[in-house]
ZADO-1210 file (C-alpha; in nm, 4 decimals, padded with zeros to 6 digits):
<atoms>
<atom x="00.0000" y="00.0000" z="00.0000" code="UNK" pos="1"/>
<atom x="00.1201" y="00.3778" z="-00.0900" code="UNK" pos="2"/>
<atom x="00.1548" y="00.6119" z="00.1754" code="UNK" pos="3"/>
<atom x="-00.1506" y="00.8036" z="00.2808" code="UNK" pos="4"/>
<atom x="00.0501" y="01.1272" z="00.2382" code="UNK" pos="5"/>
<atom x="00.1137" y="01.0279" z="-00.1645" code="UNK" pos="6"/>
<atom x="-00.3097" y="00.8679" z="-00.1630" code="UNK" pos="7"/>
<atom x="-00.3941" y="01.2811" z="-00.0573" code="UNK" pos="8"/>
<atom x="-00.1390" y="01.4076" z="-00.3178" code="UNK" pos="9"/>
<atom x="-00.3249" y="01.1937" z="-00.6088" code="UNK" pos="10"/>
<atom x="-00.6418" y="01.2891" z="-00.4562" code="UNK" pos="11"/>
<atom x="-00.5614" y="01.6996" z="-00.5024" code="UNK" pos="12"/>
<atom x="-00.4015" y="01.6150" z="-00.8332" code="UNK" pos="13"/>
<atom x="-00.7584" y="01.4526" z="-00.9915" code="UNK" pos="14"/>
<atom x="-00.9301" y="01.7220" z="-00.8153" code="UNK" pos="15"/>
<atom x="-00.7012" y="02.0213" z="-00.9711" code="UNK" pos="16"/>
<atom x="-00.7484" y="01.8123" z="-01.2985" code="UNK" pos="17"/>
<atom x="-01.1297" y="01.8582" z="-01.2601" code="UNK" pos="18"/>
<atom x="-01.0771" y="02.2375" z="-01.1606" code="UNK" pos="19"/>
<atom x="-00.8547" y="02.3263" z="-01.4831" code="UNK" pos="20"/>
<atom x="-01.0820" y="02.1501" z="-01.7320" code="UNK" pos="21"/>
<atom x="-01.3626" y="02.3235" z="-01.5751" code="UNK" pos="22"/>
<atom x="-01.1780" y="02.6692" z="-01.5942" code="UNK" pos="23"/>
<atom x="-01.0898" y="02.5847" z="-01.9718" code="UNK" pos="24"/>
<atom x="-01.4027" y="02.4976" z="-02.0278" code="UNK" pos="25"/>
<atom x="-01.5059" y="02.8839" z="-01.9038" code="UNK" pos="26"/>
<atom x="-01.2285" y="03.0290" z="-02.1101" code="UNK" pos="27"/>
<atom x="-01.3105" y="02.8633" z="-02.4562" code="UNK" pos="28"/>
<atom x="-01.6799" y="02.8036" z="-02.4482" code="UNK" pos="29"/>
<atom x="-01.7722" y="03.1500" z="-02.2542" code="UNK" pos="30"/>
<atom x="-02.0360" y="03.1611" z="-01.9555" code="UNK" pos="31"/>
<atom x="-02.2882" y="02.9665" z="-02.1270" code="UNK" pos="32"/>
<atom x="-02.3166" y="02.6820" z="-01.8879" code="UNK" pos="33"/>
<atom x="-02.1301" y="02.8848" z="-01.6216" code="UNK" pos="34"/>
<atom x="-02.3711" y="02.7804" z="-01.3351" code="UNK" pos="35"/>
<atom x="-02.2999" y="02.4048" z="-01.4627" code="UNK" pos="36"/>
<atom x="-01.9585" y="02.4398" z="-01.4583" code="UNK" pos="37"/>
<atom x="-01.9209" y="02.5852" z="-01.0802" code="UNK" pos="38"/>
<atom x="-02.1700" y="02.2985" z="-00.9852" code="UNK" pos="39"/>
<atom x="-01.9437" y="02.0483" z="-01.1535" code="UNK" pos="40"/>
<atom x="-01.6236" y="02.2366" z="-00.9639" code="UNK" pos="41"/>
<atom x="-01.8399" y="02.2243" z="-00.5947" code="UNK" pos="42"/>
<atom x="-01.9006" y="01.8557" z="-00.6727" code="UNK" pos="43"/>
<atom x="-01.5116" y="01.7862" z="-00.7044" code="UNK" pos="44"/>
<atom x="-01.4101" y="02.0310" z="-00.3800" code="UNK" pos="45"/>
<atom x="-01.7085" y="01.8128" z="-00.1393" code="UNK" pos="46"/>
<atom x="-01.5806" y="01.5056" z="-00.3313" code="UNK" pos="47"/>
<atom x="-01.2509" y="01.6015" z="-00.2298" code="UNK" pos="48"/>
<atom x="-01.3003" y="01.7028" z="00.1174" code="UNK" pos="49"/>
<atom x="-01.5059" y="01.3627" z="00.1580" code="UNK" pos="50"/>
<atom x="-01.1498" y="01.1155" z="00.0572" code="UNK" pos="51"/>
<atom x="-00.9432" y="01.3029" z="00.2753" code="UNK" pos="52"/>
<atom x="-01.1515" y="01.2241" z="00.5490" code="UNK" pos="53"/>
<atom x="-01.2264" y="00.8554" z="00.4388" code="UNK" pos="54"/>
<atom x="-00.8402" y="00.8305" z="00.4354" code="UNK" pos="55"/>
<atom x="-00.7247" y="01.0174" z="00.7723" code="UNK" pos="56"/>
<atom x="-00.9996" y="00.7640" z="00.9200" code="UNK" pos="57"/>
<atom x="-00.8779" y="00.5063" z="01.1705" code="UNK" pos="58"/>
<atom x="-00.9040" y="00.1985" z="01.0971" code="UNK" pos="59"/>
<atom x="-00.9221" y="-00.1091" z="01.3961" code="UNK" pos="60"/>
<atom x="-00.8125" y="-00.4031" z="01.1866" code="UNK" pos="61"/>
<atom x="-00.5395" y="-00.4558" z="00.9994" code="UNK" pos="62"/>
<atom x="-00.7080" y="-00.7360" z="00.7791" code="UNK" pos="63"/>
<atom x="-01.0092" y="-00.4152" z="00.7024" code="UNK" pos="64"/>
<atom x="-00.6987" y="-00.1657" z="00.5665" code="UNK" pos="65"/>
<atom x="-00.6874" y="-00.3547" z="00.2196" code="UNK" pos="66"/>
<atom x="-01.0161" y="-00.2851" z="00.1316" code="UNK" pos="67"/>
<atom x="-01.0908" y="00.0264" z="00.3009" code="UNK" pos="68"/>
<atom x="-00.7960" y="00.1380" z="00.0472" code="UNK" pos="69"/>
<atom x="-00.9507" y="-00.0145" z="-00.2323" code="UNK" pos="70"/>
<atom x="-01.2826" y="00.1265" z="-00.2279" code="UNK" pos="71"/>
<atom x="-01.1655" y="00.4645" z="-00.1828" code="UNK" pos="72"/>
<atom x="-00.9537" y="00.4650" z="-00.4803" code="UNK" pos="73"/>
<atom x="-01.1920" y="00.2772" z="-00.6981" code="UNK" pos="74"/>
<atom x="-01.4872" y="00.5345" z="-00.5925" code="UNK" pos="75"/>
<atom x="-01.2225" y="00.8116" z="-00.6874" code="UNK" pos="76"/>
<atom x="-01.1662" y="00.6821" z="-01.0205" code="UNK" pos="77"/>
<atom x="-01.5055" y="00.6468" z="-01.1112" code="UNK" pos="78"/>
<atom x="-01.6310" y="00.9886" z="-00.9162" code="UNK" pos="79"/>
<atom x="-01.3693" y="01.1652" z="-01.1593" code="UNK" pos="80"/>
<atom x="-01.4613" y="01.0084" z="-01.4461" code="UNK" pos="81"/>
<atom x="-01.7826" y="01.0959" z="-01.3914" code="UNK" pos="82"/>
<atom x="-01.7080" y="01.4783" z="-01.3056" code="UNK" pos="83"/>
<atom x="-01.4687" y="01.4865" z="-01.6287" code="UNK" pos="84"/>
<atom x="-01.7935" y="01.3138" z="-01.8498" code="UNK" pos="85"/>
<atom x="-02.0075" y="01.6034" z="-01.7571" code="UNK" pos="86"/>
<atom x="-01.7130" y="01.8801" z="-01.8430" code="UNK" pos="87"/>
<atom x="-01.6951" y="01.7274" z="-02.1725" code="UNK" pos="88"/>
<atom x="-02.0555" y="01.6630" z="-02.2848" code="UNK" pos="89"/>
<atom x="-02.0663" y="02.0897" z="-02.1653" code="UNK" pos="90"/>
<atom x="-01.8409" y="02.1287" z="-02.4497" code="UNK" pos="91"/>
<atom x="-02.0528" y="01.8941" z="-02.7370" code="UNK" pos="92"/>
<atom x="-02.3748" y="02.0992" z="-02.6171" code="UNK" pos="93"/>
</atoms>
């Protein structure tokens, strides 16, 4: 298992990912969808927020680490994914 310290860098590093497509998105398409945009970036900051915590929690067994690891980073993949979906279909509409 990585180090919690490098789990919260890769966590800031999706979430700035999120933030500069989203910004991009304001700078080449205009404020069309401005209010979708901002929702999109508030989605990412409380989905962001809500890892940290998940992985500064304490956890009792040392059999339950594994998978308390493992969920976290496959609900972060597929949270992103989902946030970086919604940028682009912004940009097809």
């Amino acid at each position: 298992m990585a180090s919690r310290k490098n789990f919260k860098k890769d966590v800031n590093f999706l979430t700035n990912e999120i933030f500069m497509r989203s910004i991009i998105h304001l700078e080449f398409f205009g404020k069309n969808n401005a209010d979708e945009v901002y929702s999109i970036m508030n989605a990412a900051a409380d989905a962001r927020n809500n890892y940290i915590a998940r992985i500064n929690q304490k956890i009792d067994k040392k059999a339950n680490i594994k998978p308390h690891f493992k969920t976290i980073y496959d609900d972060l993949l597929n949270s992103t994914q989902e946030l970086l979906e919604k940028i682009d279909k912004l940009d097809i509409d």
